[in-house]
N, C-alpha and C positions, 0 to 999 in steps of 0.2 A: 454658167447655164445649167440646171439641171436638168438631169436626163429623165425624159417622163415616165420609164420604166422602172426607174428606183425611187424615183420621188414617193414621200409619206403621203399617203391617202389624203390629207390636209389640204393638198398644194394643189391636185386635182379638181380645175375649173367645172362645171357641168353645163351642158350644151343642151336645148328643148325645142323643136319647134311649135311654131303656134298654128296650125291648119284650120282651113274651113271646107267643109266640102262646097264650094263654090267660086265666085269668081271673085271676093275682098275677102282681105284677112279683115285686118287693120286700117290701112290705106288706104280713105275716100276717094279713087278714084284709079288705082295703080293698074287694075282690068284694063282702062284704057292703054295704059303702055305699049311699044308695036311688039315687045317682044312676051308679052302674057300669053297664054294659051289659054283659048276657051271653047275650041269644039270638042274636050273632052272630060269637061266636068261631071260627065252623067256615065262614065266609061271605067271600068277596071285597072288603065292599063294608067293613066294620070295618078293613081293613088299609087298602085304598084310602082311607080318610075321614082316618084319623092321617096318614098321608103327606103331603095335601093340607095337614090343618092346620098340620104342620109346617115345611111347604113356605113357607107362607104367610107363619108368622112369621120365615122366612130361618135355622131351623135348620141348621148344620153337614151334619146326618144322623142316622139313627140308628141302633142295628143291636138283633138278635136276641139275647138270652142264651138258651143251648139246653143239651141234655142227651141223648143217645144212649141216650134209655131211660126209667122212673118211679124216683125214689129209692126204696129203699126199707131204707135203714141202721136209718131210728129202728123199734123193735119188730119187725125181720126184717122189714117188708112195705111197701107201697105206702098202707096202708091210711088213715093221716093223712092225706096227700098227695090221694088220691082223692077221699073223704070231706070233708073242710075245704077243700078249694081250694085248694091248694097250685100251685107254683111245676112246671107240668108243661108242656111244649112238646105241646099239641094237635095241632097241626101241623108239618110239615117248612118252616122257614127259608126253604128257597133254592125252594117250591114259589109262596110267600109273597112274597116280595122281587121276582119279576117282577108283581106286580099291583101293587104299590106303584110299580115302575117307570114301568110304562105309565101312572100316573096322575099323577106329576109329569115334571118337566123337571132338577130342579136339585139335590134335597136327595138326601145319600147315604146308599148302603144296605147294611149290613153284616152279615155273618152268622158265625155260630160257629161252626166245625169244626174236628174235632179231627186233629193230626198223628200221636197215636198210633193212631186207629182206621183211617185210611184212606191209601190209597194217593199218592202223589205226584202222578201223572197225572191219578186222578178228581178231585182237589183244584183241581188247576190249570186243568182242563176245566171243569166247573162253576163255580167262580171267573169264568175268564175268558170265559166266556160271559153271562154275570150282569154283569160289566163293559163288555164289547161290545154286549151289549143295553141296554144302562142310558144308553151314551153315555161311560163313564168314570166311574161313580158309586159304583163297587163297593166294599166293606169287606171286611176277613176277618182277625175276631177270631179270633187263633190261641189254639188252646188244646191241652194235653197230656193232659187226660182224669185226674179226683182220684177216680173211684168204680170199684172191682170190677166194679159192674155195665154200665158202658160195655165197660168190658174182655171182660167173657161173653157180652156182645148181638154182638160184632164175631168172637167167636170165638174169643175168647183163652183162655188159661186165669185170668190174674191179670195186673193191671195193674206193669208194669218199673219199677226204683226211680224217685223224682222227676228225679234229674240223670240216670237214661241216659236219661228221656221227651227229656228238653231236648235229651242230644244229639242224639238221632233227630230231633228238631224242626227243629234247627241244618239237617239234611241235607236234611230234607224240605222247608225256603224256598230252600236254596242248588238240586234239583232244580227247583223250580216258575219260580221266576227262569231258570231254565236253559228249562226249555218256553216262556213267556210271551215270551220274547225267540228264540225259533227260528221266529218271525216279523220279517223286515223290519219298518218303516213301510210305507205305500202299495203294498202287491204286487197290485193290481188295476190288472189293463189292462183289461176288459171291450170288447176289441174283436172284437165282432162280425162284421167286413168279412172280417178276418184269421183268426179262430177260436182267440187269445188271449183266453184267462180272466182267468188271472194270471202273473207272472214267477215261475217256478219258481226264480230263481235267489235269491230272497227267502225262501226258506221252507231253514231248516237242524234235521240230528239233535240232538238235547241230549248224547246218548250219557254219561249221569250216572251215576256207579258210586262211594256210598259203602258206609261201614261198616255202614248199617242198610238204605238203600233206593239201587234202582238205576231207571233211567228210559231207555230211547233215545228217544222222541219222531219226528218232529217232532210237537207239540201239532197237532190239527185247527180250533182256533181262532184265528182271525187276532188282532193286535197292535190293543186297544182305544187312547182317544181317550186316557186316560193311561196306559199302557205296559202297566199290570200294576197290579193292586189296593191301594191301599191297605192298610197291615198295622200293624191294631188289638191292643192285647197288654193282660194286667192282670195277669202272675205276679209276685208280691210275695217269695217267696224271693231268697233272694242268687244261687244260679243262674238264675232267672225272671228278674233285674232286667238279668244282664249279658243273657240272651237279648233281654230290652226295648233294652237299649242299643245292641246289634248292631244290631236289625230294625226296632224299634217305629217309625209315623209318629205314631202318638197311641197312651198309653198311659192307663187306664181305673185308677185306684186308688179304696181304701175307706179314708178315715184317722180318726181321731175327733175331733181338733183341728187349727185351725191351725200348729203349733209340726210336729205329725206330717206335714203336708201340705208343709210348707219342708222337712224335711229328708229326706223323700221324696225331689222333686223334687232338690235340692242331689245325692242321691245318686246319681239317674238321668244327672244331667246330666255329673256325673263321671267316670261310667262310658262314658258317650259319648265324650268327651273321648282315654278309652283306647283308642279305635275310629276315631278320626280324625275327629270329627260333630260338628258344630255344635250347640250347644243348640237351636238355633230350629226343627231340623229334625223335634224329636220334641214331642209338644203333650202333659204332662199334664194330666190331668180327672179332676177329682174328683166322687166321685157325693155328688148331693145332694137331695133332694126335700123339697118346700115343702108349707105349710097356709098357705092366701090369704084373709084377712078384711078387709071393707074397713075395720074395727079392731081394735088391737090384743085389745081381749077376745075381740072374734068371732070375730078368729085361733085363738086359745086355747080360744073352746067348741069350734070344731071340730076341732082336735088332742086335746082332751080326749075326742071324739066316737068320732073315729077311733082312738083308743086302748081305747077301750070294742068295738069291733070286733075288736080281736087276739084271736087265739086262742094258749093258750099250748098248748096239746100241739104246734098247726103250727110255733108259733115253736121250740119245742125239735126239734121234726123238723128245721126249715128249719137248725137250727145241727148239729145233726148230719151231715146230709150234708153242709154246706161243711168243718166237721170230719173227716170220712170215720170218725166214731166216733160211736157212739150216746151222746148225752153223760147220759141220764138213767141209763145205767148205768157210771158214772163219778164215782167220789165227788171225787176231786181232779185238781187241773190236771196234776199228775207221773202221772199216769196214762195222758194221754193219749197221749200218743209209740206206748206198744205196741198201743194198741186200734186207732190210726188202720192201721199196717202203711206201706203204700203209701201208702196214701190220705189225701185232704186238701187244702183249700187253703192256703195259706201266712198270703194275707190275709187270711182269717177267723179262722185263730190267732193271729193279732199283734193284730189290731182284738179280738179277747176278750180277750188279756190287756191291751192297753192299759184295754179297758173296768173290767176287776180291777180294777189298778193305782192309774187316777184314782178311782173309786169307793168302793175299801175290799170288794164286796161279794164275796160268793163265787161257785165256780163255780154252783152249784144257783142259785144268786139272778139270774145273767146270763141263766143259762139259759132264766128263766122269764120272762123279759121282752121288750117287744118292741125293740132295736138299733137300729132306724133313727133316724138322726140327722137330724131335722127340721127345717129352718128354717120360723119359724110367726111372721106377722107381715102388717104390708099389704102391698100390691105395693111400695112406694116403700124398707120399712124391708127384704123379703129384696133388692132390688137394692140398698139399701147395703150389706148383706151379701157379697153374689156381689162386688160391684163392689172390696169391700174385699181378701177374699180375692186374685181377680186383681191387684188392681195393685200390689199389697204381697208380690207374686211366689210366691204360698203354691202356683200354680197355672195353668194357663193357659184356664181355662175347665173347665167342669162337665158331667158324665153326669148326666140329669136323669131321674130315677126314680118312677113316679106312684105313689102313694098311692092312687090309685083312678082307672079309666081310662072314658071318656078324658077327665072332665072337668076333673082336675089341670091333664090338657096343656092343654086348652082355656082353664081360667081361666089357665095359666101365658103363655100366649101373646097371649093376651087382655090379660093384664093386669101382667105384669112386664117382657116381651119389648120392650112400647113406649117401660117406663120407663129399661132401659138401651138402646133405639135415643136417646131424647132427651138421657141423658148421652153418647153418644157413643162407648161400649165397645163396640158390639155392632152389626154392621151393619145398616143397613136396607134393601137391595139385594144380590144377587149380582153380583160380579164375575165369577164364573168361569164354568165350565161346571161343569167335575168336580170329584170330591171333593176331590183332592189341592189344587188350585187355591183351595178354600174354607180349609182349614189353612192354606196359606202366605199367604195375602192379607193 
């Protein structure tokens, strides 16, 4: 066994959770659970409490999956969504991520916004003020924005093909890097005697001018304890993946087996490679969520339990907006290309039709089921799982998604978290401070 404190940074599994400020992550239906909590999604002290437990068990961090708005593809409205429990951001992220701040020290904290709806500067502002408060713990899941409706809430008319969003994307990290670094290191003198603040000769313009977004700056937030955020990415297109390869420090994938998860990664890592970047320097994770019985049956009644919980109209809602097409009015897969338009996510169309593929079944039959790919077993047999995956290179660690909150995370921490500290994969201590710090370790 080796011992997690000596082990080569290599060996070091990495741990994410997937949060929503609401009542579904993931899980069509796990809100119902008796043991979910939901009078306090609208509360301080529910974000605070995950933080801590996270904290506790030496989680990586975790971040926000968010939405600039209500879906509302499947049946023209919101009304699933609202109705059932769906996958809806109650809350603003980044209003969210300082209470979580203030209540730990160490684990990091990520949030999702998007390059097509907002500006460079607000991006960067926010961002790195979220990281300067945090101590250097910041995330920022970049995303290009798959639904119309993000597009009309920001004032657009209609959301830009998939690869001009990327390009804009391209311009909008190369702007923000430009802000984030128009601060020195150390430009505080606070000398009082003298009536020095700070050395102005530390603070510079960005003067940033592309082909979609322009910036002069200088940014009004000084240079946090790791430079600049952390930059989270999951676009699973072949344009997505080289924007991953350019930028990503961890990248967040959805695959359906092992075999999809190696040559994911093989792919990313390639592409790096044309970038000039070392594999080590970008972490993939795979999302995974468990059902923990202290036996194998018990595992299984309550995956059976929680399966009795799905709802299928949210779950075909919930595939429709990752599809950016209402899939209930869609008899076949060649249909969909024209229904989606713009819209869509890449990896939710590759993970369905993988799903086909292996299967046999149909689109209507996918549709009507609930996709999550469960690992369901004791604590001992999903860490031979998890543990298998990583060191068999399929990944370098997992986005860990609850099936129903927060006691998933809690048995998960509780009770799987100790069993890969005692093999060795997975630390039992921080090293670091900040986030970036917890990746490379």
């Amino acid at each position: 066994m080796t011992d997690p404190e000596t082990a080569p940074p290599s060996s070091r599994m990495k741990l994410v959770a997937y949060l929503k400020t609401g009542p579904t992550a993931r899980h069509p239906g796990g809100w119902r659970h008796p043991e979910s909590r939901l009078d306090d999604i609208l509360t301080p002290e529910r974000y605070a409490s995950i933080a801590r437990t996270l904290e506790q068990a030496k989680f990586d961090g975790c971040f926000f999956a968010d939405l600039f708005g209500l879906y509302d593809i499947h049946a023209g409205g919101p009304d699933a969504y609202v109705r059932r429990g769906g996958q809806i951001s109650w809350l603003d992220p980044m209003v969210v991520l300082p209470v979580m701040a203030a209540a730990t020290t160490r684990l990091g904290l990520g949030a999702t916004l998007s390059t097509s709806l907002h500006t460079p500067y607000h991006l960067a502002r926010w961002l790195g003020s979220l990281d300067a408060m945090s101590g250097g713990r910041a995330a920022w899941n970049v995303v290009t924005s798959a639904t119309e409706l993000e597009a009309k809430n920001a004032g657009m008319d209609a959301l830009p093909p998939r690869d001009l969003r990327y390009d804009r994307a391209d311009e909008v990290l190369e702007a923000c890097c430009k802000l984030w670094e128009s601060w020195d290191p150390d430009p505080f003198v606070l000398d009082k005697e003298n009536g020095v603040f700070a050395d102005p000769e530390k603070v510079h313009y960005a003067n940033y001018e592309g082909a979609f977004v322009k910036t002069r700056g200088p940014l009004s937030v000084p240079r946090s304890a790791q430079g600049r955020p952390v930059i989270l990415q999951a676009g699973a297109s072949d344009r997505g993946r080289e924007f991953a390869a350019r930028w990503a420090e961890a990248v967040f994938t959805i695959q359906r087996d092992e075999a999809d998860m190696r040559a994911f990664r093989d792919d990313l890592h390639a592409r790096m490679a044309a970038f000039g970047r070392a594999p080590e320097t970008c972490k993939v994770l795979t999302a995974v969520s468990v059902v923990i019985g202290e036996t194998p049956s018990i595992a299984r009644a309550r995956a059976d339990y929680l399966q009795g919980l799905v709802d299928m109209e949210l779950t075909a809602a919930s595939l429709s907006s990752n599809l950016g097409a209402d899939i209930t009015r869609i008899k076949d897969i060649s249909e969909l290309a024209a229904a989606q338009g713009a819209q869509g996510m890449k990896g939710s169309e590759q993970l369905l039709a993988q799903e086909m593929k292996a299967t046999g079944r149909s689109l209507s039959e996918v549709a009507s089921r609930n996709a999550e790919n469960e690992i369901v077993g004791t604590p001992a047999a999903i860490a031979d799982h998890l543990q298998h995956l990583f060191e068999s290179g399929a990944c370098d660690g997992f986005v860990v998604s609850p099936t129903h909150f927060p006691g998933m995370f809690e048995e998960f921490c509780r009770a799987v978290v100790p069993e890969l500290q005692r093999r060795g994969v997975f630390r039992s201590e921080y090293r670091g401070a900040t986030l970036r710090e917890h990746l490379t370790e």
